[in-house]
Structure formats: structure tokens, C-alpha cells
C-alpha positions in Angstrom: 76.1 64.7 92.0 79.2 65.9 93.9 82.3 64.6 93.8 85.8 65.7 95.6 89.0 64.0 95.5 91.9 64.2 98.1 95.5 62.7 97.3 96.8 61.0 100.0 100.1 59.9 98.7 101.3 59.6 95.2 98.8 56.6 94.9 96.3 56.7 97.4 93.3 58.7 96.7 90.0 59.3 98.8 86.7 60.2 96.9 83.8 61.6 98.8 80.0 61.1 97.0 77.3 63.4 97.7 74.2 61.6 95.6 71.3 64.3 95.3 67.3 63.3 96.5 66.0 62.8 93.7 68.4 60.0 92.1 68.4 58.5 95.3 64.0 58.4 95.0 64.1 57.4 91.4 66.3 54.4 92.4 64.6 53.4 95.3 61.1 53.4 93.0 63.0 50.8 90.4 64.1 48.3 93.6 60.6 49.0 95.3 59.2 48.0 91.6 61.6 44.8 91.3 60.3 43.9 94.8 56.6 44.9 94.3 57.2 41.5 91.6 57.8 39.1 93.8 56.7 40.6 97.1 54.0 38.4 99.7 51.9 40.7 101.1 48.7 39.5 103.3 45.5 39.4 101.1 47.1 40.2 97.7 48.4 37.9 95.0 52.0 38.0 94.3 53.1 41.0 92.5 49.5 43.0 93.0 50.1 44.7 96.1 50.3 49.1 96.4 53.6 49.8 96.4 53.3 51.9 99.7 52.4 48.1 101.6 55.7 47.1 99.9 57.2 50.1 100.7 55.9 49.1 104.4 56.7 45.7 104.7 60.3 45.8 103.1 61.7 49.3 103.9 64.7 47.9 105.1 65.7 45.2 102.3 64.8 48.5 99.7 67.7 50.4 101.1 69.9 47.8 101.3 69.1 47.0 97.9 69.3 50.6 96.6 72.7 51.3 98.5 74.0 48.0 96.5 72.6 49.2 93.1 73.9 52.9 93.0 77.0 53.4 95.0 79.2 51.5 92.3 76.7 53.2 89.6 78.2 56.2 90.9 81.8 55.6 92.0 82.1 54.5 88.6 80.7 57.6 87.3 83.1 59.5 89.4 86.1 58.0 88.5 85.6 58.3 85.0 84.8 61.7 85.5 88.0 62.5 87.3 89.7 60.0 84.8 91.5 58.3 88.1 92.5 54.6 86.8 91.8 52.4 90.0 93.9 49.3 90.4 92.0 47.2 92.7 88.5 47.7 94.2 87.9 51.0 96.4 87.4 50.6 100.1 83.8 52.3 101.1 82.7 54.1 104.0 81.0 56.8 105.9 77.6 55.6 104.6 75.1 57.6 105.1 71.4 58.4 103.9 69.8 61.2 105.9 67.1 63.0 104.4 66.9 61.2 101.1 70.5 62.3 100.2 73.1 59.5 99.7 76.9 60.4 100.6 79.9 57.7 101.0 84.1 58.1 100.9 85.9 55.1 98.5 89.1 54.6 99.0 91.8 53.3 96.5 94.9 53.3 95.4 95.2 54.2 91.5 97.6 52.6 88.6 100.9 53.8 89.1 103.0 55.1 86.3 106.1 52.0 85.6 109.1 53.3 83.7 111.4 50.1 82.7 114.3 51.0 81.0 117.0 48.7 78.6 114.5 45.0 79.8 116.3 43.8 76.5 119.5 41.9 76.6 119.9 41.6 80.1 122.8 39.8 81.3 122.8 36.3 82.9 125.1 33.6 84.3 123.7 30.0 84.2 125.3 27.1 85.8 126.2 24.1 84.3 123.6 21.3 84.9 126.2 18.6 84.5 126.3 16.1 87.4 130.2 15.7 88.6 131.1 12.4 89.7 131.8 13.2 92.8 128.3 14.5 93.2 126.9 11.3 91.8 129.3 9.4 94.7 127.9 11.8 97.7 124.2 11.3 96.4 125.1 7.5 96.5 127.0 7.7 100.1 123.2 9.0 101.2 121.1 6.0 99.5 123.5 4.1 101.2 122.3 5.5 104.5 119.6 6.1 104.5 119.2 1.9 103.3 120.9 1.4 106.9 124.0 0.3 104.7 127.7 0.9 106.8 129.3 4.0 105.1 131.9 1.3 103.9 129.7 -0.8 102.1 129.3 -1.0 98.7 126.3 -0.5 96.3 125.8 -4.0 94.4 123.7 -5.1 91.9 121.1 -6.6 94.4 121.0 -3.5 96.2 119.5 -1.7 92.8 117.4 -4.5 91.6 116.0 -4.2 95.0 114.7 -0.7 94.5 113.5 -2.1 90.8 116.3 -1.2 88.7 118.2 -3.7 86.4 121.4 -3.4 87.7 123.8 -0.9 89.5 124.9 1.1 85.8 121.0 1.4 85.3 120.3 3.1 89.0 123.7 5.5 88.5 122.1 6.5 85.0 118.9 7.0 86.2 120.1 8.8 89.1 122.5 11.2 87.4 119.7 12.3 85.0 117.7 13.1 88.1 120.0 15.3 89.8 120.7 17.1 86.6 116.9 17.8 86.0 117.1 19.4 89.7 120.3 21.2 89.0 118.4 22.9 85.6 115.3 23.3 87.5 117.5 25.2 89.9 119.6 27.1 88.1 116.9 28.3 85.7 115.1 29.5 88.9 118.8 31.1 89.9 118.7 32.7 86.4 115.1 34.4 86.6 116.2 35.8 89.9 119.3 37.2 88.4 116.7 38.7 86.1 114.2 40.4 88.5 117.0 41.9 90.5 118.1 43.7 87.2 114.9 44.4 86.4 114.1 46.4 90.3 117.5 48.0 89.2 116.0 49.6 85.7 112.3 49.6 86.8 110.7 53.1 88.3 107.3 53.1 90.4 105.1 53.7 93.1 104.2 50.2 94.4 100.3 50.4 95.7 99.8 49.3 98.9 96.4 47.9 98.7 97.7 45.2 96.4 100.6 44.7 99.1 98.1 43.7 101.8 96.5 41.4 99.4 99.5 39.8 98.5 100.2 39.3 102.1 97.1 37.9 103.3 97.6 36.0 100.7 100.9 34.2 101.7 100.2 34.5 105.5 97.5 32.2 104.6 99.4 29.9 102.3 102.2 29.3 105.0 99.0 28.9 107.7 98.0 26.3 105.5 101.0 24.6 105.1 101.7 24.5 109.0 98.2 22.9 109.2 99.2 20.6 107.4 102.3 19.4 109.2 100.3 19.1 112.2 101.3 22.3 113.8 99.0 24.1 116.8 96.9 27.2 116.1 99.1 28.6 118.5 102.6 27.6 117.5 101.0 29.0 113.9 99.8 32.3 115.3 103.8 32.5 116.6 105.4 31.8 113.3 103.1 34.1 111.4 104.0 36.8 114.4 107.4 36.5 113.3 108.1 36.1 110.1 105.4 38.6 108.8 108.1 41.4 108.3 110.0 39.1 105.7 106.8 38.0 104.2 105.3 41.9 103.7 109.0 42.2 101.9 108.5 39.7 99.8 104.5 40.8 99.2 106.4 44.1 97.5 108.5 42.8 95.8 105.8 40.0 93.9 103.6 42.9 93.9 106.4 45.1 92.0 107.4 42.1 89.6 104.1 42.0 88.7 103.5 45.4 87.6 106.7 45.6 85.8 105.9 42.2 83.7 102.7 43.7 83.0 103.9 46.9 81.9 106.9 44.9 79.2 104.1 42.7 77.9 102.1 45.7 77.6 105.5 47.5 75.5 106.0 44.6 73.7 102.0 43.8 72.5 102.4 40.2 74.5 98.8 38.4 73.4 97.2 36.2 76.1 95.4 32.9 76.2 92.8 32.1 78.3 94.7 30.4 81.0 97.6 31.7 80.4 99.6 34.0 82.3 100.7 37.5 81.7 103.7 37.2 84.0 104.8 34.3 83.1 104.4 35.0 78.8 106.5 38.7 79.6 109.1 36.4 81.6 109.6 34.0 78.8 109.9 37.0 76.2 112.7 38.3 78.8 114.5 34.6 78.7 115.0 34.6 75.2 116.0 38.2 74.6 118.7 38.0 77.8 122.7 37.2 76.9 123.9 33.8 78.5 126.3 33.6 79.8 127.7 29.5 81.3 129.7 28.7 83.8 131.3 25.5 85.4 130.4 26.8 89.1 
């Protein structure tokens, strides 16, 4: 077997496959055998007919077959071979089986090399997640409204037993523990931002492109989705999509270089995973408790 590589770029790599005659025959002989099995052939029973009628009859499905059995048999014996560490599955093309001799190109990009310096003891600011009171008065100047009450009116008793509280006290409790469960939903997201923006600071690598497109498909067609579901026209989608893609290929990179970064401090740090469980989100924890917290009142 031959095998050449060609860098591209400091990740991209092209492989070209020359597969001799006679591997290519003795594969082709084990999926003309698996098909000899099960074949129907006019005026045999099922399994009993030459292998040249087989050969006859299903030509076409044999090559397919063979194509599908040995060109990952071989890429994988290539890349091992050239000890090249793939990071996603290769891209293959230029086909071609002339003569008995199999050749192809795979494409990839391969594992880059993440250097992350200092993850422990990063520094972050969280907010407080205490409600003021004059928070607690604008959130209940826009029940008000949006109850069709006059911005001069005041909340009463009936109005909160109305919306199946006790009393008035009973809503404003209930009330100021749900806005301080959104303010420490938000300011924890605000804090693992604060985080990955340290982390891009102290990481160094080559982010792969392949996983980049992925990434992006992969959004494009979660924000399709969501349009669809607002009602929105294939066209008016097609529009949005048009132009927002440059922010969303940004933001593709930069899951796509989290990622790798997370993966490479849980690999440091001998992070186990669950079934379940993710990688990401286990090295993300680990980086929580090891920051320095710093609170403040804004």
C-alpha cells in the first residue's frame, strides 16, 4: 500500500491511498462470498450458486460493498502508520478503481497541540444576588401593568389572592426570591464568562476548522429552528441566517476553542467521567471552585 501525506496548514492534512490489486481482489472475493450467502440466483437455491453468476448478477453492489469495507480498513492503517491523531472523521474523495487498483485522498484536520497556562486561581467578580427594594418596587410597577392597573394604583391584598397568593407580604416574598434566583442564575453565567475570557487569554492553539463548520451548521440550524417556530417564513429565515452567519461562525470558534481547552484541563487534571456526564461541564466546575471570588454590590 502507498501512502503520502501533504500539510496544508498547521492542521489540515490530505492523505492520498494507492491500494495494490491484489488486496483489492482478496476483498472483493470475502463480499462476493458474504453475498454468494444470501444471493437469489435463477434455478439455484439460496447460497448455492458459482460465484461467477454472483459475480454477474451483483457486480455493482460488490464494489460498493468492497469500497465500504476497505477504504476505512485502510485510512485507518495509514494514519496509524503516519501516527497523525485525527480529530473528526476525514473527508474522502477522488475515488477511483481502474484496473483492480483502489486509490482515494481523505481529508482532515488532526488534534492540535493546547498549551493552558496558570487555569488555577483565576480571578472573578460575582455580583450580589440580593434583590434592592427598589428593584422589588419596579418589578411590581410592571405586574401592575401589565394587570391593566393605573400606574397610581396600589397592589392590595385582592390583587395577590387573585393570582393565588395569601396576601400581598406572601406575593413580595415570593417575588423577591424569584428575582434573586434570576440574578444568581445570571451572575454565575456572568462569572463563567469572566472565566473563558481569561482562559482564551492563557490558552495557545490552532483551532480546526472542520469542527468550526460543524459547530456552525450546527447553530444555523438551531436558530432555523427556533424561527420556525415563531412562525417566521423560509424566506425571512434564509435572510436572518444571511446575516447573522458572520457573528454565528465567531461564536462557532470560540465554543469550538472552549472546548478543546476544557478538554485538555480535565485531561491535566485526571477529571473521570460518567456516562452522561459532560467533560466540559465536570473541567468547568473544577475551574469554579479553584478560582478567587471576589463580591461586589454592583
Amino acid at each position: 500500500m502507498k501512502v503520502s501525506v501533504k500539510k496544508i496548514d498547521a492542521l489540515r492534512r490530505e492523505m492520498h491511498f494507492e491500494v495494490p490489486k491484489e488486496r483489492v481482489t482478496k476483498k472483493m472475493e470475502e463480499v462476493l462470498n458474504d453475498l454468494a450467502k444470501h444471493a437469489n440466483i435463477a434455478g439455484f437455491r439460496k447460497g448455492k450458486a458459482p460465484k461467477q453468476l454472483v459475480r454477474n448478477a451483483h457486480g455493482k453492489l460488490a464494489n460498493e460493498e468492497t469500497l465500504k469495507s476497505l477504504i476505512p480498513e485502510v485510512y485507518q492503517e495509514g494514519v496509524l502508520q503516519e501516527k497523525l491523531d485525527p480529530i473528526d472523521y476525514p473527508s474522502i474523495d477522488q475515488v477511483d478503481l481502474t484496473d483492480g487498483v483502489l486509490k482515494f485522498r481523505a481529508t482532515f484536520d488532526i488534534r492540535p497541540e493546547v498549551e493552558v497556562k496558570d487555569y488555577r486561581g483565576l480571578k472573578v467578580t460575582k455580583k450580589t444576588s440580593e434583590v434592592s427594594d427598589e428593584e422589588l418596587a419596579k418589578t411590581l410597577d410592571y405586574v401592575k401593568k401589565s394587570r391593566g392597573l393605573e400606574d397610581n394604583a396600589e397592589m392590595t391584598d385582592e390583587i395577590a389572592k387573585s393570582m393565588g397568593f395569601p396576601g400581598l407580604e406572601d406575593f413580595k416574598k415570593a417575588l423577591r426570591r424569584n428575582l434573586e434566583f434570576d440574578k444568581e442564575r445570571q451572575n454565575r453565567q456572568d462569572v463563567e464568562n469572566q472565566l473563558v475570557e481569561e482562559l482564551f487569554k492563557k490558552a495557545s492553539l490552532h483551532v480546526p476548522q472542520s469542527l468550526v463548520i460543524k459547530q456552525l451548521s450546527s447553530r444555523m440550524e438551531d436558530f432555523r429552528q427556533r424561527m420556525k417556530q415563531y412562525g417566521a417564513k423560509d424566506e425571512d429565515v434564509a435572510k436572518r441566517l444571511q446575516e447573522t452567519e458572520g457573528e454565528m461562525r465567531i461564536a462557532a470558534e470560540k465554543d469550538v476553542k472552549l472546548f478543546l481547552i476544557l478538554q485538555k484541563i480535565a485531561q491535566e487534571e485526571k477529571i473521570d467521567v460518567k456516562q452522561g456526564e459532560s467533560l466540559a461541564a465536570k473541567a468547568m466546575e473544577f475551574l469554579l471552585k479553584e478560582a478567587k471570588w471576589e463580591e461586589t454590590k454592583s
